[in-house]
C-alpha positions, 0 to 999 in steps of 0.5 A: 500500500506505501508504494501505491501511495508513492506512486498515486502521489508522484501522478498527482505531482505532475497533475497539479504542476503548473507548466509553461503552456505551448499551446497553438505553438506549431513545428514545420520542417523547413529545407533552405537552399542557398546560404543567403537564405539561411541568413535572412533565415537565423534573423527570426530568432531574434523575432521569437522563433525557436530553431530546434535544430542548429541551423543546418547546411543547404538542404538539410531539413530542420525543425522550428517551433512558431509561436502563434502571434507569428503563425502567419508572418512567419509562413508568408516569410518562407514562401515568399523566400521560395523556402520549402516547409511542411507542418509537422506539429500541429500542437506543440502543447498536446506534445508535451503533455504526453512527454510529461505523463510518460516521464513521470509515471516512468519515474514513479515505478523507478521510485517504488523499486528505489524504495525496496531497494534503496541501494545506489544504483542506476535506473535508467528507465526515466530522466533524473532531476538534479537531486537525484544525480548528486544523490547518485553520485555521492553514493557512488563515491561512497561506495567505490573511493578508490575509484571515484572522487566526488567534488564541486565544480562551483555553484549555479546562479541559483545555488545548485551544486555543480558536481564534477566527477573524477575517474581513475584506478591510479589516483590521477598519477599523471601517467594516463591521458585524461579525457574531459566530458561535460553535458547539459548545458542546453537544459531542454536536451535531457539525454546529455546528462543521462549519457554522462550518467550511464558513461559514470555509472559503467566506469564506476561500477562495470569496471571490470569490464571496461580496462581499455576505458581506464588505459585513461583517466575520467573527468566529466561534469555530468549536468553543467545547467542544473537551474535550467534543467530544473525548470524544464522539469518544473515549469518550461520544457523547452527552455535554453538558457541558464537562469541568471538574472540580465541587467535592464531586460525582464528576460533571463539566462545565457545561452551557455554554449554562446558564452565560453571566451574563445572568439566570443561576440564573434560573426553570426549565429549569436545575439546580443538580445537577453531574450534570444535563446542564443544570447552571449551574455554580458561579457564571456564567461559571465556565467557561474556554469561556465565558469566552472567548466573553464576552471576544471578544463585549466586544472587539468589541461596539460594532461587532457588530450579529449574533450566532449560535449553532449548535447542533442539532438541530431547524431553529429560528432562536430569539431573546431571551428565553430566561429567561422567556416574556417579548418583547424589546423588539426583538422585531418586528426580531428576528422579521422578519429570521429570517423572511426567513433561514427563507424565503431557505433554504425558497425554495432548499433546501425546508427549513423553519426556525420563527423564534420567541421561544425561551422561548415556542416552547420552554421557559424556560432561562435563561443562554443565550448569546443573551440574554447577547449582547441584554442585557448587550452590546445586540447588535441581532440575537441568535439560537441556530441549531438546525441539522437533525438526521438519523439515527435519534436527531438527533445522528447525521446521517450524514457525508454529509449534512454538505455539504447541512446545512452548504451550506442554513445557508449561504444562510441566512447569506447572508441574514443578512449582506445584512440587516446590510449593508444596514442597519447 
């Protein structure tokens, strides 16, 4: 009877909750053709419509959200422009309301079987909040200390604990290489943190099954967003940003992946409007969030020889440049070891990931955190991770498609790690 209780009163929580409402929200997919058109294109986010998709390259297809005071400008727009599109959500509202039903009920169940066995372990049948990884976590480096070291990376805007985990089987002695992975920031794009979770939860307690992962050394900051992941959970799904307060706007949040030094306020892809969803923030590295990515990144930087970040969606392993259409000078390393991460996920789990310039295959954005870790820290191998999307919008992959999703990135990683090994 407790645990009916625990469920009934989880289903009543999300019932009660009071959500940011999408409704007469629509998605279309739209295809552009030429790169003028794209940038006529990235000016409408400053009017409110929302890319799903980075922009991508000349005939790609993406998803847009149109909120409903713009549902006949924007359309008028894209025909005018000869700009192909199809209505894909019709509601964006219905949408969520069913992810939410799905994720809750799915967390629910997880929390009766926590409560018969309380024991740290994973569960990834749903989408942990905040609380749950640091409790998580903690527990883990509890219970495997010659293993895991658990520390603070630094605090959000809001005060949350931003958790950065550390994996070695020789106590960071200096004579492995050391792979750097961080997830999150975007808040909406749940999988990342669930990705860095299931690498963390595989290291830490499959470790005999997994040597040629420790031929290196861990560090990974599994939810760098922490107050906006929270508010997807709690109030608006689809938000963006980080939550700090910004000067003189009513708007809040920084897009953190716009908000790293390296040739920050650069080009295009950016805004400086508080209320655009790719807002640079004041000055570079304004945010706590980002803050402590930097700072972990600099402890450990003359022994980092990969960096990671996952974000979704898309299956994209992108690297350096990302401020203009411009090669890397280690471009031919940078796409070689991607290939071989696309091919080792492609041979086992069919999925295929395009590797690429992120620049040239997408679109500029300056002040990401992979040209941040290239240029101002030399990290060797630098790449953003879009994981699959699912559902019906992307953000939306149903909870029971976590372990699939979670376990193709993990052979990716295996990938990587024997690559690092193996030369570094």
């Amino acid at each position: 009877m407790r645990y009916s209780i625990l469920f009934f009163a989880a289903v009543f929580a999300f019932a009660a909750a009071e959500y940011q409402s999408y409704d007469g929200y629509q998605v279309v997919t739209i295809k552009v053709d030429d790169l003028k058109k794209l940038d006529l294109l990235f000016q409408w986010q400053e009017q409110g419509i929302d890319f799903w998709d980075d922009i991508n390259s000349v005939g790609r297809p993406m998803r847009v959200m149109i909120p409903p005071a713009l549902l006949e400008e924007f359309p008028a727009f894209l025909r005018n422009n000869e700009i192909s599109y199809e209505l894909t959500i019709p509601n964006v509202e219905t949408v969520l309301a069913e992810e939410r039903r799905v994720n809750i009920e799915s967390r629910a169940r997880a929390m009766l079987k926590r409560s018969i066995s309380p024991r740290a372990t994973a569960d990834f049948s749903y989408y942990w909040q905040p609380a749950e990884i640091n409790q998580y976590l903690s527990d883990l480096a509890a219970e495997y200390p010659n293993l895991v070291t658990l520390e603070s990376a630094g605090q959000s805007y809001e005060g949350r604990d931003i958790p950065v985990v550390r994996i070695s089987n020789t106590n960071f002695d200096g004579t492995k290489p050391k792979i750097f992975i961080d997830a999150g920031i975007h808040a909406r794009e749940w999988i990342a943190p669930m990705a860095a979770l299931n690498l963390i939860h595989e290291l830490v307690e499959h470790s005999a099954d997994h040597a040629d992962f420790l031929a290196c050394d861990w560090i990974v900051i599994p939810s760098v967003n922490p107050d906006g992941y929270q508010f997807t959970h709690d109030s608006n799904r689809m938000w963006r940003k980080t939550r700090s307060h910004n000067a003189g706007s009513t708007c809040r949040g920084v897009d953190g992946n716009r908000n790293y030094r390296y040739f920050w306020g650069f080009g295009t892809g950016i805004s400086t409007n508080p209320c655009s969803d790719v807002f640079l923030g004041r000055q570079p590295l304004s945010e706590p969030e980002t803050q402590a990515v930097a700072n972990e990144l600099a402890r450990d930087a003359a022994g980092i020889r990969l960096y990671l970040s996952f974000h979704s969606y898309g299956d994209w392993l992108l690297f350096p440049w990302g401020y203009d259409r411009v090669y890397h000078d280690n471009h031919d390393q940078l796409d070689l070891v991607g290939q071989q991460v696309a091919a080792a996920i492609n041979t086992a789990h069919g999925r295929t990931y395009t590797v690429g310039n992120s620049a040239i295959l997408l679109y500029p954005a300056a002040g990401a955190s992979d040209d941040y870790a290239a240029g101002e820290h030399n990290i060797p191998l630098s790449y953003t991770v879009e994981l699959t999307g699912g559902g019906s919008q992307g953000f939306d992959l149903p909870p029971a498609q976590i372990v699939q999703i979670t376990g193709e990135i993990f052979t990716g990683l295996r990938a990587y790690a024997q690559y690092v090994a193996a030369n570094f």
